[in-house]
TIDRENMI-998468 format. One record per residue: x, y, z of N, C-alpha, C, O in turn; residue in three letters. Coordinates in pm, whole numbers, plus 50000, padded with zeros to 5 digits. Atoms other than C-alpha are relative to their C-alpha. Layout:
REM TIDRENMI-998468
<n.x=X; n.y=Y; n.z=Z; ca.x=X; ca.y=Y; ca.z=Z; c.x=X; c.y=Y; c.z=Z; o.x=X; o.y=Y; o.z=Z; residu=Ala>
...
***
This chain:
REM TIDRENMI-998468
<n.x=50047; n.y=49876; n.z=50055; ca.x=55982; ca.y=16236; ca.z=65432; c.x=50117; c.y=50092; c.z=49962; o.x=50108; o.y=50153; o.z=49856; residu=Unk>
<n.x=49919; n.y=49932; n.z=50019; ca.x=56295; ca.y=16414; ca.z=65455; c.x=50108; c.y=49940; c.z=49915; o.x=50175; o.y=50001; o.z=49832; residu=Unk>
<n.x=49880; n.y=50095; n.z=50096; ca.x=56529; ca.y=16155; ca.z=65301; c.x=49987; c.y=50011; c.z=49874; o.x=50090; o.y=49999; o.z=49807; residu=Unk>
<n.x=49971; n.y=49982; n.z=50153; ca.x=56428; ca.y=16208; ca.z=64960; c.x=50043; c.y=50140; c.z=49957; o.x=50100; o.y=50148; o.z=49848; residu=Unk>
<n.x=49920; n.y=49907; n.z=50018; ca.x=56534; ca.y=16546; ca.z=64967; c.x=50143; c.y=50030; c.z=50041; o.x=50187; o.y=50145; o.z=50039; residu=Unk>
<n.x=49849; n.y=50014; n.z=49985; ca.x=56903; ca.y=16451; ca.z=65061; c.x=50040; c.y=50039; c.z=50169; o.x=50151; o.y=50078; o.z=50206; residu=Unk>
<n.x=49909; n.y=50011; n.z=49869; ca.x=56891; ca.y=16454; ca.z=65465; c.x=50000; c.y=49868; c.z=50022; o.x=49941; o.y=49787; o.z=49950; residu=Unk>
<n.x=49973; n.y=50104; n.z=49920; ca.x=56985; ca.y=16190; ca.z=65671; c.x=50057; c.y=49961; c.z=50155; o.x=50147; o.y=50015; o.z=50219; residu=Unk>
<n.x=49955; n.y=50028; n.z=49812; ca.x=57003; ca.y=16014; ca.z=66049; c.x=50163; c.y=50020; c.z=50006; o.x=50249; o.y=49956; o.z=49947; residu=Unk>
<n.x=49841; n.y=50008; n.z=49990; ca.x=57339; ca.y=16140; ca.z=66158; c.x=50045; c.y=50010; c.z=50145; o.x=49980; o.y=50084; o.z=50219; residu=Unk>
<n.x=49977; n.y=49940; n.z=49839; ca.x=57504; ca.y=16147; ca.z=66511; c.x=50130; c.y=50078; c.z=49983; o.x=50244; o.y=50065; o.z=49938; residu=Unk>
<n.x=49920; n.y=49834; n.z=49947; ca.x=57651; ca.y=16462; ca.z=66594; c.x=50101; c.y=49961; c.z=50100; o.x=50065; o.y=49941; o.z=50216; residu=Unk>
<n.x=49890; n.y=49968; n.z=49853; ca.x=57981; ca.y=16442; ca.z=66806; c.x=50076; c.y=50136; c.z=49964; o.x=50086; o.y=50186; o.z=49852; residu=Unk>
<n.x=49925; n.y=49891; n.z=50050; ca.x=58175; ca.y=16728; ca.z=66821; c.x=50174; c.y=49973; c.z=50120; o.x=50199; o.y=49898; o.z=50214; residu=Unk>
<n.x=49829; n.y=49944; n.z=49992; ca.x=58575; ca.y=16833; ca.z=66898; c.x=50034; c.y=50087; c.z=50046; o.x=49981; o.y=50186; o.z=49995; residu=Unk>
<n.x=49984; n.y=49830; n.z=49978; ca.x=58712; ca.y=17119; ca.z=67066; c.x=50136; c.y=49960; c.z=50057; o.x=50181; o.y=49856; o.z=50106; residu=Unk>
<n.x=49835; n.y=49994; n.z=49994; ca.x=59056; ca.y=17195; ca.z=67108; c.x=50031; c.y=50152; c.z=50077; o.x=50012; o.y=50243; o.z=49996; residu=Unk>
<n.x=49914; n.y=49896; n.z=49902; ca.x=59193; ca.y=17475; ca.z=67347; c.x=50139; c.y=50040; c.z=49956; o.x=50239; o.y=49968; o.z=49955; residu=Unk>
<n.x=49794; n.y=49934; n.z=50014; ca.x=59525; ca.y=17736; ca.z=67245; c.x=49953; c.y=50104; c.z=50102; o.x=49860; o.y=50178; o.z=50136; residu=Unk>
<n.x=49934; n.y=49863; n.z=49875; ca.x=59662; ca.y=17939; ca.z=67497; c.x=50074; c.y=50096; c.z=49890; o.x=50158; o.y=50036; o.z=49822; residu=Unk>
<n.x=49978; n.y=49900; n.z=50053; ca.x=59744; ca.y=18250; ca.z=67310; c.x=50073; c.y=50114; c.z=50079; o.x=50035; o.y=50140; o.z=50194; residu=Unk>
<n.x=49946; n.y=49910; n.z=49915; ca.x=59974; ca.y=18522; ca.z=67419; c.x=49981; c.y=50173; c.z=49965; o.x=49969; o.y=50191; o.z=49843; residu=Unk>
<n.x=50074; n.y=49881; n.z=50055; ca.x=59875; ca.y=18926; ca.z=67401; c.x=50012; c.y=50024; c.z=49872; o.x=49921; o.y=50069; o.z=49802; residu=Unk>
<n.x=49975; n.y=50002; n.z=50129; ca.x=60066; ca.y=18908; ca.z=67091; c.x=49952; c.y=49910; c.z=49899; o.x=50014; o.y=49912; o.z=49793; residu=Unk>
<n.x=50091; n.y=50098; n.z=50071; ca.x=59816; ca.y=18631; ca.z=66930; c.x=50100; c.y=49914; c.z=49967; o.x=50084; o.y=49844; o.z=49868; residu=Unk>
<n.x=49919; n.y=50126; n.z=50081; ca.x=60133; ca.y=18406; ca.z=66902; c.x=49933; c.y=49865; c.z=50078; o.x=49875; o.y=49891; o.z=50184; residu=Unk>
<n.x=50044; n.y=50144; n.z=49948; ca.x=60026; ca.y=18023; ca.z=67000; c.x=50110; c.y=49940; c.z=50102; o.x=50197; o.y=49863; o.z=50062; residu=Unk>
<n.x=49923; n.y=50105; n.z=49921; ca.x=60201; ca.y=17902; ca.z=67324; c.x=49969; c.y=49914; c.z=50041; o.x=50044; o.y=49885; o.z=50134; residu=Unk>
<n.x=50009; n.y=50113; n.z=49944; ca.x=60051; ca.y=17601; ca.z=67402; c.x=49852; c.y=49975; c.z=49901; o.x=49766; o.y=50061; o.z=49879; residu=Unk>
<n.x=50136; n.y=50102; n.z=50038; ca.x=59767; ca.y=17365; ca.z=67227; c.x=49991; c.y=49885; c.z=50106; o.x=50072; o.y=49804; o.z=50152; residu=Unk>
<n.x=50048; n.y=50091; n.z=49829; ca.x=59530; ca.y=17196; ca.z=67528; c.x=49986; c.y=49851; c.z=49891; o.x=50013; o.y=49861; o.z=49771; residu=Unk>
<n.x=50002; n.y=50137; n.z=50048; ca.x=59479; ca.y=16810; ca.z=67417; c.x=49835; c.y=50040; c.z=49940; o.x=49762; o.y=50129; o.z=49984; residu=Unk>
<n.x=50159; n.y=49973; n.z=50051; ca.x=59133; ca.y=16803; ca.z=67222; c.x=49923; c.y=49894; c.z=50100; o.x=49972; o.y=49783; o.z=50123; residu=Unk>
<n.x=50115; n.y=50035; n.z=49944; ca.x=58832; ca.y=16698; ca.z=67427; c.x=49869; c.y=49941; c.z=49913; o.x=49803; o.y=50029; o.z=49859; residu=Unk>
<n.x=50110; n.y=50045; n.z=50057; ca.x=58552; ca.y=16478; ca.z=67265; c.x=49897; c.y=50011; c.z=50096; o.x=49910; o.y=50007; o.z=50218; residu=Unk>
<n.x=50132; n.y=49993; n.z=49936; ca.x=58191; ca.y=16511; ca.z=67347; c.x=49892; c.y=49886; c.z=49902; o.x=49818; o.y=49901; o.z=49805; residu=Unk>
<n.x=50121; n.y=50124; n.z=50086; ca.x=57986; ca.y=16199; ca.z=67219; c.x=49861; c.y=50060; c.z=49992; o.x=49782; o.y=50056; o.z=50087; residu=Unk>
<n.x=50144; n.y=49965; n.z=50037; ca.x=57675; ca.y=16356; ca.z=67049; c.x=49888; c.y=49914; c.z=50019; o.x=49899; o.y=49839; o.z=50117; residu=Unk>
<n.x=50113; n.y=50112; n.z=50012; ca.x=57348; ca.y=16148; ca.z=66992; c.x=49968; c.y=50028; c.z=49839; o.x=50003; o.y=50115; o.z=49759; residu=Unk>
<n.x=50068; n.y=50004; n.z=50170; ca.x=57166; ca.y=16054; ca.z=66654; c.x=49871; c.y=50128; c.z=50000; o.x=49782; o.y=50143; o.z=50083; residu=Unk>
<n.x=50102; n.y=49917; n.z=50029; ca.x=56967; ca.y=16347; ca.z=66498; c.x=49913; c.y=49977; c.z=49890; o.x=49964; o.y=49953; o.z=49780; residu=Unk>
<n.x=50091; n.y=50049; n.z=50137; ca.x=56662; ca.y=16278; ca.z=66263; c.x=50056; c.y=50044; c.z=49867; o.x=50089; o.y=49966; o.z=49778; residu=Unk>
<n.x=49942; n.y=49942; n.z=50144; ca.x=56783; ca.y=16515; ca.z=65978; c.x=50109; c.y=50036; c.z=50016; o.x=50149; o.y=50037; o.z=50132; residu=Unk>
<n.x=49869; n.y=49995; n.z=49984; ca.x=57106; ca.y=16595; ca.z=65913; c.x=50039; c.y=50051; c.z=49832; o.x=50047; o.y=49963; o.z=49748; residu=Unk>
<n.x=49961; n.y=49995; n.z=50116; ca.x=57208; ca.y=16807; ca.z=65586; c.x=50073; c.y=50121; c.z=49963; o.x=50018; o.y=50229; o.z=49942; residu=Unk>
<n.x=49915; n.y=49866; n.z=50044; ca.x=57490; ca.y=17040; ca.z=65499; c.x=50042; c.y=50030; c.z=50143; o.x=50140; o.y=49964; o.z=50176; residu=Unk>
<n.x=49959; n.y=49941; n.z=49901; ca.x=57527; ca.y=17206; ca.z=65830; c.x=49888; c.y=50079; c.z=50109; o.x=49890; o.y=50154; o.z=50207; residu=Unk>
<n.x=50142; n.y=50008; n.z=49924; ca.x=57195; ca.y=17219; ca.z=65946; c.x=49942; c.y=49889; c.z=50074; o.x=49881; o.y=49833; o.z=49983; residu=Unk>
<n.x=50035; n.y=50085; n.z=49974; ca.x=57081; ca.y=16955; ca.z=66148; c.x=49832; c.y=50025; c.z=50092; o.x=49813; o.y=50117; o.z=50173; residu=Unk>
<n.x=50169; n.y=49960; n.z=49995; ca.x=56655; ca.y=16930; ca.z=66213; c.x=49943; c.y=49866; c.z=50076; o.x=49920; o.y=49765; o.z=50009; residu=Unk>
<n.x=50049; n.y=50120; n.z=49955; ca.x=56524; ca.y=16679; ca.z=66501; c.x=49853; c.y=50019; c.z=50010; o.x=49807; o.y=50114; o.z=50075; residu=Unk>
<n.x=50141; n.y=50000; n.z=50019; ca.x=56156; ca.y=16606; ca.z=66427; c.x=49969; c.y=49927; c.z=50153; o.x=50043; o.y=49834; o.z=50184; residu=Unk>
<n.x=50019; n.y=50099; n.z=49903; ca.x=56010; ca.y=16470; ca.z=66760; c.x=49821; c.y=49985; c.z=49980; o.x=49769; o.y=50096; o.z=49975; residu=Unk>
<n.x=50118; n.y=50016; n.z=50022; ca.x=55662; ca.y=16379; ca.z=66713; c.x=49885; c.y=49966; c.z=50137; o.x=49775; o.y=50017; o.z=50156; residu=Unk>
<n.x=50051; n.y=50029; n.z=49876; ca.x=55560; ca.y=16226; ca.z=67046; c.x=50129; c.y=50052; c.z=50087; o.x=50201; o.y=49959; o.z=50125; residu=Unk>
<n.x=49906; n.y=50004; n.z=49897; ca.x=55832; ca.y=16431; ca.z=67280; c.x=49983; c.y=49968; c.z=50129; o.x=49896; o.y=49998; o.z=50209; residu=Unk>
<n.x=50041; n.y=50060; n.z=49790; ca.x=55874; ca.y=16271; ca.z=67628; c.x=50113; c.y=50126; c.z=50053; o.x=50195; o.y=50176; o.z=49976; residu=Unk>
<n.x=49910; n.y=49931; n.z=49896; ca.x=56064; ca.y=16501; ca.z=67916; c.x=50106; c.y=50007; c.z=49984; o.x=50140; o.y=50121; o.z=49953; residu=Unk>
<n.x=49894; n.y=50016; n.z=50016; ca.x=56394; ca.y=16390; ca.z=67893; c.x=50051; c.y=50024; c.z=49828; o.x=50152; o.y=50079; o.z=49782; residu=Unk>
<n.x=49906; n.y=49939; n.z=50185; ca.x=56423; ca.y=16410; ca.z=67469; c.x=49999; c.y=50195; c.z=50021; o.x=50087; o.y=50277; o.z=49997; residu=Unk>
<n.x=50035; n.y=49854; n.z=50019; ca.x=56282; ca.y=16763; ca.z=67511; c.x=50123; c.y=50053; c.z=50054; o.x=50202; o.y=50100; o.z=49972; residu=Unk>
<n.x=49921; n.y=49966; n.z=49949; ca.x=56528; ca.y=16851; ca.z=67780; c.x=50177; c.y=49994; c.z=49932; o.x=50251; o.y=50092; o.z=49932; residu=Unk>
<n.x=49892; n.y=50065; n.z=50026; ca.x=56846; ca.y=16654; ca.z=67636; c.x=50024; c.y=50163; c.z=49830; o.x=50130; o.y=50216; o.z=49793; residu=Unk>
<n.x=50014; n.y=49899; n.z=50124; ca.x=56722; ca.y=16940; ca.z=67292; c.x=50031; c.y=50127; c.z=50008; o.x=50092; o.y=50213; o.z=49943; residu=Unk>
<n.x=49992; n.y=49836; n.z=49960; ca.x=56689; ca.y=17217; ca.z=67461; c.x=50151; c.y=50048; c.z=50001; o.x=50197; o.y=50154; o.z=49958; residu=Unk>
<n.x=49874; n.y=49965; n.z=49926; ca.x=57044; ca.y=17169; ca.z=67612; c.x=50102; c.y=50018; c.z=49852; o.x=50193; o.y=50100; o.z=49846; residu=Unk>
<n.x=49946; n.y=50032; n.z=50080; ca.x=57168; ca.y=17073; ca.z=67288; c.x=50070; c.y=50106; c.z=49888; o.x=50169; o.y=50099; o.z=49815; residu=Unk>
<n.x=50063; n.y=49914; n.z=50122; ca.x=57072; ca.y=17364; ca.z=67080; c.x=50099; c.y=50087; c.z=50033; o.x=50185; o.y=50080; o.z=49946; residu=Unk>
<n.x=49926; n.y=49894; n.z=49955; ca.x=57271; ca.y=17631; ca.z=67236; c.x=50156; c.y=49966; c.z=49989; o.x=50234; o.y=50059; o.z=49974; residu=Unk>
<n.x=49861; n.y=50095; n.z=49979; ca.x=57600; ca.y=17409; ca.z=67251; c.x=50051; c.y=49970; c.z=49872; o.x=50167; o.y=49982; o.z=49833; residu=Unk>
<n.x=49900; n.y=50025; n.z=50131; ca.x=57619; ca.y=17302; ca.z=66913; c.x=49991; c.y=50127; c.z=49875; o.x=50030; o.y=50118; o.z=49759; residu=Unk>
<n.x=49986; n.y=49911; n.z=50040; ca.x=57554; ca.y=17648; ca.z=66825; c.x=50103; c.y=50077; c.z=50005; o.x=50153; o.y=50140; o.z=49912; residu=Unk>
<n.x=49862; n.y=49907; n.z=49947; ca.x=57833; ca.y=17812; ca.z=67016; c.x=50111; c.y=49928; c.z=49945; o.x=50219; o.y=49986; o.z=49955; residu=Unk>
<n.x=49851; n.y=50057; n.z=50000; ca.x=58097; ca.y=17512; ca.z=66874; c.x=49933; c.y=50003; c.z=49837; o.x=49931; o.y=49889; o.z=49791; residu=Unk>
<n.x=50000; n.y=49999; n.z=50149; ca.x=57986; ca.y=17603; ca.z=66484; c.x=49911; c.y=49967; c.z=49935; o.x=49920; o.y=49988; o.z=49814; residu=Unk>
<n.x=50054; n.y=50089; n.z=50080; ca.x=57723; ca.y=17418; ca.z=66391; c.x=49820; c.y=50081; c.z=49989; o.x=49761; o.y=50121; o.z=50089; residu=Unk>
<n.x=50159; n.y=49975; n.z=49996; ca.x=57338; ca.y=17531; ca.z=66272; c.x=49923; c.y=49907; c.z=50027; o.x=49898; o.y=49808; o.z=49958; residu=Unk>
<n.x=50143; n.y=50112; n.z=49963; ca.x=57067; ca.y=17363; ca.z=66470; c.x=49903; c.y=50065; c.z=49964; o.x=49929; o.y=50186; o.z=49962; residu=Unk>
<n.x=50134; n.y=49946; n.z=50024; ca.x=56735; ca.y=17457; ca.z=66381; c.x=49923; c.y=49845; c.z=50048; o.x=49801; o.y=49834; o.z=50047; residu=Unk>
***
């Protein structure tokens, strides 16, 4: 349903990288980047990503909930 309007199954990982900054905003140190292995989301387009669940069980619901807030705060629009 959604695929013909240009989304698609994508899995979400995301990146985050840590600088230590000094009062003077100069950069003394970059932390090593940290991966976080996402999961596959039903839609996926531009910078929006849209998981349809149709029958949700406990654990998808939960795993969503958590999700939503997280890949909000590291850039990304969930809806």
């Amino acid at each position: 349903m959604f695929a013909v309007r240009g989304w698609r199954e994508t899995r979400v990982d995301l990146v985050t990288q840590g600088v230590l900054l000094s009062k003077n905003l100069e950069v003394l140190e970059r932390l090593p980047p940290v991966e976080q292995e996402g999961y596959l989301v039903d839609n996926f387009k531009g910078r929006v990503a849209l998981d349809v669940e149709w029958n949700a069980k406990d654990g998808n619901l939960d795993r969503d909930l958590w999700a939503c807030p997280n890949f909000c705060v590291n850039g990304s629009d969930f809806n």
